[in-house]
C-alpha positions as CSV (number, residue, x, y, z in Angstrom):
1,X,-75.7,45.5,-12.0
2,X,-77.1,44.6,-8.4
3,X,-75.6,41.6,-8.5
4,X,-72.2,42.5,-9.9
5,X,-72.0,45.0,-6.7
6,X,-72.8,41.9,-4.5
7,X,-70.1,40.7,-6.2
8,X,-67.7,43.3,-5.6
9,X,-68.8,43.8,-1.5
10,X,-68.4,39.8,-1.2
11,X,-64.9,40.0,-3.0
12,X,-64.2,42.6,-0.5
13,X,-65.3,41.4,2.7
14,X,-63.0,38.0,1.6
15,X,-59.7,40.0,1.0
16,X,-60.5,42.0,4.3
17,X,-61.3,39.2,6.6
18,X,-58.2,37.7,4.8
19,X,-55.7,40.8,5.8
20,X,-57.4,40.5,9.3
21,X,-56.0,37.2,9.9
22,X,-52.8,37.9,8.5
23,X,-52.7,41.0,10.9
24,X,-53.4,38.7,13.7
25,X,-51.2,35.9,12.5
26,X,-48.5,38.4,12.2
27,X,-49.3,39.9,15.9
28,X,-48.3,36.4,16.6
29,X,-45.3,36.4,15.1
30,X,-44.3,39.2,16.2
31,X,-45.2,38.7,19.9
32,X,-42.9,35.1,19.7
33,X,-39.8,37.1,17.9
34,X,-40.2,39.6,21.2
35,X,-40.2,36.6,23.2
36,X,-37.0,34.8,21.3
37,X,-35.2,38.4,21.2
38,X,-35.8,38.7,25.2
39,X,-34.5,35.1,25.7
40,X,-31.6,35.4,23.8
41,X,-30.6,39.0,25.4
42,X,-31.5,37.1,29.1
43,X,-28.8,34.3,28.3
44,X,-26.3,36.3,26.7
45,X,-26.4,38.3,29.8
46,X,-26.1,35.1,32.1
47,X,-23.0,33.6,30.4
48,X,-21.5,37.5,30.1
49,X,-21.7,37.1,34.1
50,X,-21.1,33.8,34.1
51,X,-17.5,34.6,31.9
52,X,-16.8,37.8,34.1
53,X,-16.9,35.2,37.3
54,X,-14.8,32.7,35.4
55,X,-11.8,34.8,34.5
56,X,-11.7,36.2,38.3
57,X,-12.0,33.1,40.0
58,X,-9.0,32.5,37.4
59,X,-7.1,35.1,38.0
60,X,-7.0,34.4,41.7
61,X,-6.0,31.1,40.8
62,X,-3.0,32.2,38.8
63,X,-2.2,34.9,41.7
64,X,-2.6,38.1,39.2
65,X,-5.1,40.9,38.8
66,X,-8.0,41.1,36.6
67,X,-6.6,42.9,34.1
68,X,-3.2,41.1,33.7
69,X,-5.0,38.9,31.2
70,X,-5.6,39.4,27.5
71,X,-9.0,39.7,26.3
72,X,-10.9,36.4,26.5
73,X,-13.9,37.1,24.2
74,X,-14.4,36.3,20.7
75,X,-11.8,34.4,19.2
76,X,-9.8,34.1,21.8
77,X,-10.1,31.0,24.8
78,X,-13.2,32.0,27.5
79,X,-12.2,31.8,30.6
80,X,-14.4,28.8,31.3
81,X,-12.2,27.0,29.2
82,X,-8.9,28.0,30.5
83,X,-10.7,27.1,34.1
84,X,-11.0,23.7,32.3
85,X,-7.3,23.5,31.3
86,X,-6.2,25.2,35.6
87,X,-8.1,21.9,36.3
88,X,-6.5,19.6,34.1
89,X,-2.7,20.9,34.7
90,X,-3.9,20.4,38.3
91,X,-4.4,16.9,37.8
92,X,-2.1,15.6,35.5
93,X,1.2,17.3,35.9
94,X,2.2,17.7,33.1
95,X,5.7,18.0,31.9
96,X,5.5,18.3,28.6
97,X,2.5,20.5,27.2
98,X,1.4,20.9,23.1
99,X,-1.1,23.4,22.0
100,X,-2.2,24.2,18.6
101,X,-3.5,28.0,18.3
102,X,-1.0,30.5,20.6
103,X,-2.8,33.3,22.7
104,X,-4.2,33.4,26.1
105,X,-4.3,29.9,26.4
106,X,-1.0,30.1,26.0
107,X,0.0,32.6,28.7
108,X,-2.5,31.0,30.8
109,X,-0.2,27.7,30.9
110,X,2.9,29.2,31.3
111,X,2.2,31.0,34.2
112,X,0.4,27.7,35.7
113,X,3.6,26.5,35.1
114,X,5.8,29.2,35.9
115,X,9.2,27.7,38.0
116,X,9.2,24.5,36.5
117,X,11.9,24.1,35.3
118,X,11.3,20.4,33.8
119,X,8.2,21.3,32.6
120,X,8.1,22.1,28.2
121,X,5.3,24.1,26.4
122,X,5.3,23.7,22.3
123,X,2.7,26.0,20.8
124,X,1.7,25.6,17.2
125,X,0.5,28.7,15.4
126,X,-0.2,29.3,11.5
127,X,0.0,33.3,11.5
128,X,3.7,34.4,12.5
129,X,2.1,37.9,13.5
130,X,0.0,36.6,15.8
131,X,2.5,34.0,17.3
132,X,4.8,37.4,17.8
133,X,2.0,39.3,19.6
134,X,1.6,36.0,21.8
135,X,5.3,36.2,22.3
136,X,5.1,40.2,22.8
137,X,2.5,39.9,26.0
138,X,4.2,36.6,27.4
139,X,7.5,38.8,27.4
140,X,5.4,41.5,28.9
141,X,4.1,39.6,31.8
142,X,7.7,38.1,32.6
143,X,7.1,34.9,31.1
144,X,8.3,32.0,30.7
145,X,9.6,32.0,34.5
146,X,12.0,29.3,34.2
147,X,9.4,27.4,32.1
148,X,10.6,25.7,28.6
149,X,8.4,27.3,25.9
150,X,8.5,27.1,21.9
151,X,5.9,29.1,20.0
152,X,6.5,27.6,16.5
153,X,5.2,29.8,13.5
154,X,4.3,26.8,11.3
155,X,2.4,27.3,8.1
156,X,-0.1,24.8,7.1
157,X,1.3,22.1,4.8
158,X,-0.2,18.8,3.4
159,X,-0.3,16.1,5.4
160,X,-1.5,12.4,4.4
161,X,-3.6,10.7,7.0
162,X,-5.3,7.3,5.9
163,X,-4.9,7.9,2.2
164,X,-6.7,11.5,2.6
165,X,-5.1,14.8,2.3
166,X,-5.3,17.2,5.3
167,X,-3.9,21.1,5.6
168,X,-2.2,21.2,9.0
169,X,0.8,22.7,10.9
170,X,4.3,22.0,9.4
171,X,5.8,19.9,12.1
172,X,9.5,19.4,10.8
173,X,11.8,22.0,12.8
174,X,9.6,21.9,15.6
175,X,11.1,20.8,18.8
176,X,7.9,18.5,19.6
177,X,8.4,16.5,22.9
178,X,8.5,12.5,22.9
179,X,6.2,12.1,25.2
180,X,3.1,14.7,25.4
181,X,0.9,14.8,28.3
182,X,-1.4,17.3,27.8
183,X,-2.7,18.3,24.2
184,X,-4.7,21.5,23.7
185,X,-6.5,21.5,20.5
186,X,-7.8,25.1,19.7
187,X,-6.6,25.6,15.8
188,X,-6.4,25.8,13.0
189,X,-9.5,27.6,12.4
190,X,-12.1,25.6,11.1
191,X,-14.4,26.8,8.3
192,X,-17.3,26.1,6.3
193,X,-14.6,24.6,3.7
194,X,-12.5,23.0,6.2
195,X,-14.7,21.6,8.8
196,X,-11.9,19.0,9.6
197,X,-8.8,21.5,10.3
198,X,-8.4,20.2,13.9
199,X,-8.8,16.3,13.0
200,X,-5.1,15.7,12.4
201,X,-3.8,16.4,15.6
202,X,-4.6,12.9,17.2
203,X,-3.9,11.4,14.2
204,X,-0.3,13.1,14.5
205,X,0.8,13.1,17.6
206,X,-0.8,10.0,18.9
207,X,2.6,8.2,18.9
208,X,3.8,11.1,21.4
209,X,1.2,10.9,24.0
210,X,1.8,9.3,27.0
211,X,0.1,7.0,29.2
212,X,-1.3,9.5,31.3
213,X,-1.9,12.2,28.1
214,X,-5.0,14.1,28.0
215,X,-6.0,15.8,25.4
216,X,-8.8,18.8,25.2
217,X,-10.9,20.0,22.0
218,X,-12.2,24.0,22.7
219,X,-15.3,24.7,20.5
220,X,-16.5,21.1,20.6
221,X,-20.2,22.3,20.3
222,X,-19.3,23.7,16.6
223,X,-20.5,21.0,13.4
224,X,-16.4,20.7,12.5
225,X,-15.6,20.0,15.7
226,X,-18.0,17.3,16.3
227,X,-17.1,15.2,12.9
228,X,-13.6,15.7,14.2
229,X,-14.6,14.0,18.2
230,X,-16.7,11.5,15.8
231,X,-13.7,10.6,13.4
232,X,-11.2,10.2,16.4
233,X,-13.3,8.2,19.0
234,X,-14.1,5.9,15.9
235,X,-10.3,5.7,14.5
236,X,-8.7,5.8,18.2
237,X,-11.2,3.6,20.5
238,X,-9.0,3.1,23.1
239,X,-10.0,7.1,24.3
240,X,-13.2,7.9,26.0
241,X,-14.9,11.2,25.7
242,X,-16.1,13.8,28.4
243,X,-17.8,16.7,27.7
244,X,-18.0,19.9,29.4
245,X,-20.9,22.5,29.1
246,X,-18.8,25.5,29.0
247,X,-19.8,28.3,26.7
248,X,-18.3,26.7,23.1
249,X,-18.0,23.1,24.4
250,X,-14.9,21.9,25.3
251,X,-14.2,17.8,24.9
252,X,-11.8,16.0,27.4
253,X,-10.2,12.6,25.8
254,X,-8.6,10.5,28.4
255,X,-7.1,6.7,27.9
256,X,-9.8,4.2,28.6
């Protein structure tokens, strides 16, 4: 009997010292969560600022107010991408612009380009509704201003690229430029079942690009839009990669 209670206390004093260091093991756990929590609130605070700064400096640069500009959060462009694309317009001059995905980016360009009367913007976008609400707040802001500007609602349709099939924007109808130099790629969307949606663009339109062409990938940090920057710097080697920390990533191809 004696010994079956010497038993029992041993038994016990196991299982306690046992919850005691999964107590302290959890303490720990707990403390590094607080820790991870804080540093994720502390950087999503810096690039909130970061963002805020962004789109003034940008809106200086496009000679409007603060609030003449959609929303640039979420799915839409972030400001320090469209500072990306102010920069780029800057230095290549372009004449002929292509986008795929309508929106900010697209209001952003035409007033960069606004009086020029040489200069063509063709933007690509799968959702009609949303290509009209693009059209809606270009038409509010007085754009285009002299600026050619197509904002083609083109459904995804099957395109053959290398003996693979790809979903992408239906091209024919669209009044695409011969020579393109400056190619935003910021659609389709890509998802977990199309991580490739933004691959056939180069593939596409390489014929059109011209000898000065740059082209820009927006969410280049993102898995899809990494195998697409792999696939086209293997299957186009004559382009060299730059890439920009800004919030999502953004990837500038330029002619080697």
């Amino acid at each position: 009997m004696f010994g079956s209670d010497k038993n029992a206390q041993d038994t016990l004093k196991q299982l306690l010292s046992a919850v005691e260091r999964i107590e302290q093991r959890l303490d720990g756990l707990d403390q590094r969560l607080n820790m991870l929590a804080q540093r994720d609130v502390h950087w999503g605070l810096v690039f909130a600022t970061q963002q805020l700064e962004n789109r003034q400096i940008l809106s200086d640069r496009l000679g409007v107010s603060n609030g003449w500009l959609p929303p640039t959060r979420g799915w839409a462009a972030s400001p320090d991408f469209l500072m990306v694309v102010a920069r780029l317009v800057d230095e290549v001059q372009p004449t002929n612009v292509v986008e795929c995905g309508s929106g900010v980016s697209t209001i952003t360009l035409a007033r960069l380009l606004a009086g020029q009367s040489d200069c063509n913007i063709v933007s690509f976008d799968h959702n009609e509704a949303f290509a009209n609400q693009t059209a809606a707040l270009l038409q509010e802001r007085g754009l285009p201003d002299g600026t050619g500007l197509t904002i083609a609602a083109a459904p995804h349709v099957e395109h053959v690229i290398g003996g693979e099939t790809f979903l992408w924007y239906q091209t024919e109808g669209v009044p695409l430029p011969e020579q393109i130099d400056l190619l935003l790629v910021d659609g389709p969307i890509v998802s977990s079942d199309n991580m490739l949606a933004r691959y056939p663009a180069l593939p596409l339109l390489h014929d059109r690009l011209s000898d000065k062409a740059v082209i820009v990938l927006d969410d280049a940090n993102r898995p899809g839009e990494q195998a697409t920057l792999k696939r086209w710097l293997e299957e186009f080697p004559a382009w060299t990669c730059e890439m920009v920390g800004t919030e999502k990533g953004t990837a500038i191809l330029r002619r080697k």
